[in-house]
C-alpha positions in Angstrom: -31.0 0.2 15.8 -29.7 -3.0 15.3 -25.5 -2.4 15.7 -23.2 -2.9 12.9 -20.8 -5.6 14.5 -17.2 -6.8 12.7 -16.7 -10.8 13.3 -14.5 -11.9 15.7 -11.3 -11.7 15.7 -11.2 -8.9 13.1 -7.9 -7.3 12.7 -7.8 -3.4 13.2 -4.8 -1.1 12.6 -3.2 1.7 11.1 -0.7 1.7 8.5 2.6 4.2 7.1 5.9 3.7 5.1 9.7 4.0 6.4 9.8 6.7 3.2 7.0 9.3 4.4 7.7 9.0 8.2 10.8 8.0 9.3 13.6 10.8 7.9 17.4 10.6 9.2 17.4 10.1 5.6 21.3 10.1 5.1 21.9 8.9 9.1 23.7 5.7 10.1 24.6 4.4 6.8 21.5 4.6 5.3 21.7 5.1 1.1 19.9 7.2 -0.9 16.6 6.4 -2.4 14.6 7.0 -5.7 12.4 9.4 -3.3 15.6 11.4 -2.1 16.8 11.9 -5.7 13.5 12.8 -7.0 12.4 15.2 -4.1 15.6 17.5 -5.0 14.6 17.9 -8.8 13.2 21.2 -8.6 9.2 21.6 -9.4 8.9 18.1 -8.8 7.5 17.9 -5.0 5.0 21.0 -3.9 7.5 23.2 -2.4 10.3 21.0 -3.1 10.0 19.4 -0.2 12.1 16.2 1.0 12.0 13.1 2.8 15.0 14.5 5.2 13.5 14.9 8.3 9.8 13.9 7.6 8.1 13.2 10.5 11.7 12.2 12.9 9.5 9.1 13.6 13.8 7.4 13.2 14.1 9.5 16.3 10.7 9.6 17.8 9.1 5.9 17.2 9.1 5.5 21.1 6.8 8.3 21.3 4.4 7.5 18.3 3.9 3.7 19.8 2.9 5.1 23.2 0.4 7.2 21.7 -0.6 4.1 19.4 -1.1 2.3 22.4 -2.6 4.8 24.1 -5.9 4.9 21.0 -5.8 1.5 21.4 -4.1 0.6 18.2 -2.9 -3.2 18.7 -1.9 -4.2 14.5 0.4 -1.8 12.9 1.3 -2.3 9.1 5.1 -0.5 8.0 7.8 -0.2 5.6 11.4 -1.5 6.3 13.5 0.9 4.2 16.0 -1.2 1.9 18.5 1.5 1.4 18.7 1.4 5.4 19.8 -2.1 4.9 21.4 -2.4 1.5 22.9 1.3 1.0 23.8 -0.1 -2.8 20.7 -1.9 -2.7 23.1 -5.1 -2.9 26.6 -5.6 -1.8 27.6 -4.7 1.7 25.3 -4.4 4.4 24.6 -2.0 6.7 24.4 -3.6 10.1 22.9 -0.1 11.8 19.9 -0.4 9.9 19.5 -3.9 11.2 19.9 -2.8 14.6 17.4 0.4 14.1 14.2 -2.0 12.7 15.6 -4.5 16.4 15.3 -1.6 18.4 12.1 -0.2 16.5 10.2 -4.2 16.4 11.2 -4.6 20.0 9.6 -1.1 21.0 6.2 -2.0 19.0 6.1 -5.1 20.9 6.5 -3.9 24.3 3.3 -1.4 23.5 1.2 -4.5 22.5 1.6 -3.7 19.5 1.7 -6.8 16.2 4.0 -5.2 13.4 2.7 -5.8 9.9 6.2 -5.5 7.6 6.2 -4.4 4.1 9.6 -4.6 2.3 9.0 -2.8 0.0 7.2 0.8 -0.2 8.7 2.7 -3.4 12.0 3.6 -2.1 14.5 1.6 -4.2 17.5 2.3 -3.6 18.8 4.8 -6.2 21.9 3.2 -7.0 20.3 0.2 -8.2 18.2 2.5 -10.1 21.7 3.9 -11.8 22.4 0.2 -12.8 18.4 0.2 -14.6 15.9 -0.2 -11.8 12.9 -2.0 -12.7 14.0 -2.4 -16.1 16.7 -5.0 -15.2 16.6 -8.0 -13.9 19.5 -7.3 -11.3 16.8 -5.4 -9.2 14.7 -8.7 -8.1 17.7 -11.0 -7.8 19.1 -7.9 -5.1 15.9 -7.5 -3.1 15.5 -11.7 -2.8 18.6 -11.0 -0.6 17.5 -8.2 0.8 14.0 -10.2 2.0 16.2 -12.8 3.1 18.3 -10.7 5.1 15.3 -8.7 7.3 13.4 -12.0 7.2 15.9 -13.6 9.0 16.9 -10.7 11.2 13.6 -10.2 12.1 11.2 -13.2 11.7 11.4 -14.1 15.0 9.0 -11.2 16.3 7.4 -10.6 12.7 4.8 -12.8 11.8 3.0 -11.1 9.1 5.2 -9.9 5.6 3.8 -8.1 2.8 5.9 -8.1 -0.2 5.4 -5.4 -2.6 3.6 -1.8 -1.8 1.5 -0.7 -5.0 3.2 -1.9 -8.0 1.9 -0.1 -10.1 2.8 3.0 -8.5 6.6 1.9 -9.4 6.7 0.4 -12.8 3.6 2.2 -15.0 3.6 5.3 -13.0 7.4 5.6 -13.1 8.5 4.0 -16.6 5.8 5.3 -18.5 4.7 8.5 -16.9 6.9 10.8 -14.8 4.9 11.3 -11.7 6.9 8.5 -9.6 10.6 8.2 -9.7 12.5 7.8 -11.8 9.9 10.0 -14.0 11.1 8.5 -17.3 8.2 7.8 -20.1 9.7 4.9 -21.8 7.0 2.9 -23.3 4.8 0.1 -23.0 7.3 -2.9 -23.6 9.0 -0.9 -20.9 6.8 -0.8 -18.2 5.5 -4.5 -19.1 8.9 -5.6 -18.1 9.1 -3.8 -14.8 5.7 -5.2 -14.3 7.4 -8.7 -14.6 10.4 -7.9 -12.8 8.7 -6.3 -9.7 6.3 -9.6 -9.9 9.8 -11.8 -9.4 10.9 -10.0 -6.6 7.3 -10.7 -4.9 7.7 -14.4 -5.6 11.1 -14.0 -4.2 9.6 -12.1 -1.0 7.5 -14.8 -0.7 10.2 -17.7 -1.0 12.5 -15.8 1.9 9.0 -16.0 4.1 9.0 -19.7 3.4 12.2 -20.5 4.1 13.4 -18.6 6.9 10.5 -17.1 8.3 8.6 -20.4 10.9 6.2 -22.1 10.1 3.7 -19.5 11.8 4.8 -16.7 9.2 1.7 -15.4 6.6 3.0 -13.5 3.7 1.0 -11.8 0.9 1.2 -8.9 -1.5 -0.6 -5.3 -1.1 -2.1 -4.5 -4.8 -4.2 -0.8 -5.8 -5.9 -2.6 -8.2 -8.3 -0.2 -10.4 -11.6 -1.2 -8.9 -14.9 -1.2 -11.6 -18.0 0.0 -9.7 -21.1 -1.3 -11.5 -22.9 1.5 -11.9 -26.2 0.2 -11.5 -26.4 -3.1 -9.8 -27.8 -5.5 -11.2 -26.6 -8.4 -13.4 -25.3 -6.9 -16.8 -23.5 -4.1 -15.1 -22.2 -6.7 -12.6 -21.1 -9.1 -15.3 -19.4 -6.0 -17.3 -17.1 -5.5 -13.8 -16.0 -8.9 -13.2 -14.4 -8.7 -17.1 -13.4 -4.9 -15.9 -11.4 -6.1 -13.2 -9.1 -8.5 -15.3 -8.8 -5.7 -18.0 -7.9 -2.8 -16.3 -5.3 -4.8 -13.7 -4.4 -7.7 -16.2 -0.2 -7.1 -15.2 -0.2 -7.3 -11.9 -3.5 -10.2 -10.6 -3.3 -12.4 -13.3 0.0 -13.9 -13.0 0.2 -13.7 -9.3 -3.7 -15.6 -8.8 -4.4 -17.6 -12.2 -0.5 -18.5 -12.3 0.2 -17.6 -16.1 -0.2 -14.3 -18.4 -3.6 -15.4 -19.7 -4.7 -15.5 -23.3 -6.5 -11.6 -22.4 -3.0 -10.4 -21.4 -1.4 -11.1 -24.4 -4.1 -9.9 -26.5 -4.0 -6.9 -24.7 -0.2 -6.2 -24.6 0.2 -7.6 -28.0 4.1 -7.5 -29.1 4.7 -5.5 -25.9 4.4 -7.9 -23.9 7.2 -8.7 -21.2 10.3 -11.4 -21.7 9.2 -14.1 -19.8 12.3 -17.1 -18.7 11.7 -20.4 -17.7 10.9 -20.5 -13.8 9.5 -17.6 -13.7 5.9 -18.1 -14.0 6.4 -20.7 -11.0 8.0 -18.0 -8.8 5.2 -15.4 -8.9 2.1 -17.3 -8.4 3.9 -19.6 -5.2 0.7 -19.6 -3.3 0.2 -16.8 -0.4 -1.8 -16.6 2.6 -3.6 -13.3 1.7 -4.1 -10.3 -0.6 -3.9 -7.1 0.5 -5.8 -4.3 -1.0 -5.4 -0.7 -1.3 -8.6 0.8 -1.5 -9.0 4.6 -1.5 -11.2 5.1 -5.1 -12.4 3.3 -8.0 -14.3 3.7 -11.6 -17.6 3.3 -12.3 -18.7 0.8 -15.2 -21.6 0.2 -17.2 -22.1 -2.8 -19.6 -22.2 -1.9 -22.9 -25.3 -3.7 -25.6 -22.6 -6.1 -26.2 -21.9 -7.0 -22.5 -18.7 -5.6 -22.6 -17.6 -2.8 -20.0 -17.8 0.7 -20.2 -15.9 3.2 -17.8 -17.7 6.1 -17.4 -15.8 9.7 -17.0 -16.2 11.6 -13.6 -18.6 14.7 -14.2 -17.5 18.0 -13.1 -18.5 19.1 -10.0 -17.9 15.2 -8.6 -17.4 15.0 -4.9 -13.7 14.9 -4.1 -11.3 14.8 -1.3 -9.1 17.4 -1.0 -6.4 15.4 -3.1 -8.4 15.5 -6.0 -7.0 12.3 -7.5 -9.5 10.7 -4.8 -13.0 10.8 -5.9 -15.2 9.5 -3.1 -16.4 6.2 -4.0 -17.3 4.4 -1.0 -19.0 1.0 -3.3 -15.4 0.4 -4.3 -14.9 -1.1 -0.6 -17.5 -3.4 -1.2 -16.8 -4.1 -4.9 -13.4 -4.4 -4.9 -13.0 -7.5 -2.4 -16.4 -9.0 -4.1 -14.9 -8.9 -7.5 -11.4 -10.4 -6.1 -13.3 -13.5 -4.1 -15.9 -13.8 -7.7 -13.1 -13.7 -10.3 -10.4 -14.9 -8.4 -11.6 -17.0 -5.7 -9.4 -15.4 -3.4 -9.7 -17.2 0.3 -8.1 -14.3 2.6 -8.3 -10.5 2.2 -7.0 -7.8 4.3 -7.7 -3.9 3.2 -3.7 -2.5 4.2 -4.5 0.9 3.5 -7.9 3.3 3.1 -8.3 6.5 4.0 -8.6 10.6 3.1 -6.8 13.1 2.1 -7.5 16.7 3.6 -6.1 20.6 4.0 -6.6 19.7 7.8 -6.6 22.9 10.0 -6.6 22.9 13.6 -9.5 25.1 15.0 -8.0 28.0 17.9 -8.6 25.7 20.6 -5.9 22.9 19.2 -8.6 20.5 17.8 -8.8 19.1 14.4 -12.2 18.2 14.0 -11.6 16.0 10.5 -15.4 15.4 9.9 -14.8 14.8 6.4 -12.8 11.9 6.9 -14.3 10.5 9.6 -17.6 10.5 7.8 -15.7 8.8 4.7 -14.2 6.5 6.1 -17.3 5.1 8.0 -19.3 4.8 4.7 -16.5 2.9 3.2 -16.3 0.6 6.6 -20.1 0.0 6.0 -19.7 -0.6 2.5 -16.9 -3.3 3.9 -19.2 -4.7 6.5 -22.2 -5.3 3.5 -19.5 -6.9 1.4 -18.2 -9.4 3.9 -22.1 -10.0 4.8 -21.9 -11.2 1.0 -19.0 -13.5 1.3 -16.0 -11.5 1.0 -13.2 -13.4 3.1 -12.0 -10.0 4.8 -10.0 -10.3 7.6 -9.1 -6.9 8.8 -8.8 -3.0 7.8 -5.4 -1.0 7.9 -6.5 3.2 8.5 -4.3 5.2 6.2 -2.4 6.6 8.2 -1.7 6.9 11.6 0.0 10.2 11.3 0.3 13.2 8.5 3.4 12.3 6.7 5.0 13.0 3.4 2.6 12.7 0.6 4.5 11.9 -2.0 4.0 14.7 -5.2 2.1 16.3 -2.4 5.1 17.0 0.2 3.6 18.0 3.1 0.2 19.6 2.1 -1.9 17.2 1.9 -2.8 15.1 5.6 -3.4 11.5 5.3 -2.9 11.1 8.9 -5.8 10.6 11.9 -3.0 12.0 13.9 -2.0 15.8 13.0 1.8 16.5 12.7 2.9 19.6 13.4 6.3 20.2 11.5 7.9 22.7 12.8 7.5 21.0 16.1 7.0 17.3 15.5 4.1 17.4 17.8 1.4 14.8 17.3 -2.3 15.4 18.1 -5.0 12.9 17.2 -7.8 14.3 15.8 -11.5 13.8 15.8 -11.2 10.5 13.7 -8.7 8.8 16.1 -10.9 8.6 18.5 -13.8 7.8 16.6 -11.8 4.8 15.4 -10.7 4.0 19.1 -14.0 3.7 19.5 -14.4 1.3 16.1 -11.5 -0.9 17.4 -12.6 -1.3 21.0 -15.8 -2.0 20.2 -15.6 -4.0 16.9 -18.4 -2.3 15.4 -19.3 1.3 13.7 -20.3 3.7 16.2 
């Protein structure tokens, strides 16, 4: 059996967010978030749970790089939490949250451990949020100084930046739905301008890694773009996802990677579409050295008699994960980057999160034998290995997520993690997939 080999050099890790792991939510100075606001409006979080305590990893980060180290996890991809830095999410800042992401890089390091930095993973600071949030302006202009300030602080040791976590999980699924804080539906021309606003504060992400962050720095953005499987392929079907890719994501990778908001965005956003000022356009599409993609799902697509694309509905009965949001659709890691490179002629991809969510259960001898997700997660990593075999430029694979953490709407019922958290203890336990992906890492190949 011929073996099923990575390049060289191919980046493995794992991945989490400040939010879902870390706690000491109100400790040292930090301010409160979107997340701690929301958590605390009743019906709103399975069993109104909250991001208090989490998973102690503010406490416990010593502990959960040792085991890191110890299944041979060497590239590590996590959130700095802003209102940890900027309690107001501008103003005065708080100089204990600069010394808890020292103490915390310095720790990671000393494991052998590269940190990955994302500034920003959904938890805004809420009292920017009472000022408008995404809808204003203000909120970019305050988080280009808050990129400035951690790159500075830390860009010494951190050599890879991400700027933005999922944007559409902050603007559409925020302003115009009520499943993501703040939970207000407020309308297309709404959400069109948080669109435009969170894309400033990614150019301005991108211009504090520029400036301040040496000249061996790499910054890009992580984006869940919707990801259009042809359903059968061959040409037509093939053709019908490359336009599906630019329709169903035309706020977010447009304007980042063609540098303007094309002719098909306007048509498609109409008199809806987002106040645009001079400078702007210049901002958010300053080139990067990667996209990062969030890939857990996708859509399938069939072309229409006219060519154009049709997404097809999800039968009953269609194989889910246990958080039924995520149908199983291992083609979408080898579509999605395809697509990217075709349409976009992207040069550098990294996949910063993949992964399962399950009702994990320990068995009675202390084992969690996660089959599901292991088996998952190694068709989408073959699926990955086909589509850089076809030219995608992939670089490396983040494994959502290193531990069970809070999950979001979810609270704690749902397990993300390839290491089991025990709350009422705190005690981690990899399961069956963390070593099967010690395994993947060491070896550089599916096993």
């Amino acid at each position: 059996m011929n073996a099923i080999k990575f390049p060289p050099n191919f980046i493995w890790g794992t991945a989490a967010a400040a939010p879902q792991i870390e706690g000491a939510a109100f400790l040292d100075g930090k301010g409160e978030s979107v997340w701690d606001r929301f958590a605390r409006i009743p019906g709103k979080v399975v069993g109104d749970a909250n991001l208090d305590v989490a998973c102690d990893h503010y406490h416990r980060y010593p502990d959960d790089f040792a085991l890191m180290r110890e299944l041979g996890i060497k590239h590590y991809r996590l959130s700095i939490a802003w209102p940890r830095i900027f309690p107001q999410g501008d103003g005065e800042l708080n100089q204990a949250g600069i010394d808890f992401y020292n103490r915390l890089i310095d720790c990671m390091l000393a494991e052998g451990i590269q940190p990955w930095v994302t500034m920003f993973h959904w938890d805004l600071p809420q009292a920017l949020e009472d000022r408008g949030g995404w809808r204003e302006r203000l909120t970019p202009e305050a988080f280009g100084v808050y990129a400035e300030t951690i790159v500075k602080a830390f860009g010494d040791r951190v050599k890879h930046w991400i700027t933005l976590n999922e944007m559409r999980c902050f603007t559409i699924l925020a302003y115009g739905d009520t499943i993501r804080p703040p939970g207000l539906n407020e309308g297309e021309k709404v959400v069109n301008q948080t669109y435009h606003h969170a894309l400033l504060a990614h150019g301005l992400g991108v211009q504090a890694v520029r400036q301040h962050g040496g000249e061996n720095a790499q910054v890009g953005i992580t984006d869940d773009c919707i990801i259009p499987v042809p359903v059968i392929e061959t040409e037509p079907h093939i053709k019908a996802a490359e336009q599906a890719i630019r329709e169903l994501n035309i706020r977010s990778i447009d304007p980042i990677l063609k540098g303007e908001y094309t002719e098909l965005y306007h048509t498609l956003t109409g008199e809806n579409a987002a106040n645009v000022e001079p400078g702007d356009i210049e901002l958010i599409s300053a080139p990067t050295d990667f996209f990062g993609m969030n890939i857990y799902t996708g859509v399938y697509v069939r072309a229409k008699e006219d060519g154009s694309p049709e997404i097809l509905p999800f039968p009953s009965g269609y194989p889910t994960a246990d958080a039924p949001w995520l149908k199983l659709i291992p083609q979408a890691m080898y579509w999605g980057p395809k697509l990217i490179k075709s349409v976009y002629d992207v040069p550098s991809i990294y996949i910063t999160e993949s992964g399962a969510g399950y009702d994990d259960v320990p068995t009675e001898t202390g084992e969690i034998l996660d089959l599901h997700r292991r088996q998952y997660v190694r068709q989408c990593l073959m699926e990955l290995h086909r589509s850089i075999g076809d030219g995608s430029p992939i670089e490396g694979y983040f494994l959502w997520s290193f531990m069970d953490n809070f999950e979001w709407l979810d609270g704690y019922t749902k397990r993300f993690g390839i290491c089991y958290t025990d709350y009422s203890t705190q005690k981690r336990t990899p399961k069956l997939s963390a070593h099967w992906y010690k395994e993947v890492m060491q070896q550089n190949q599916l096993v």
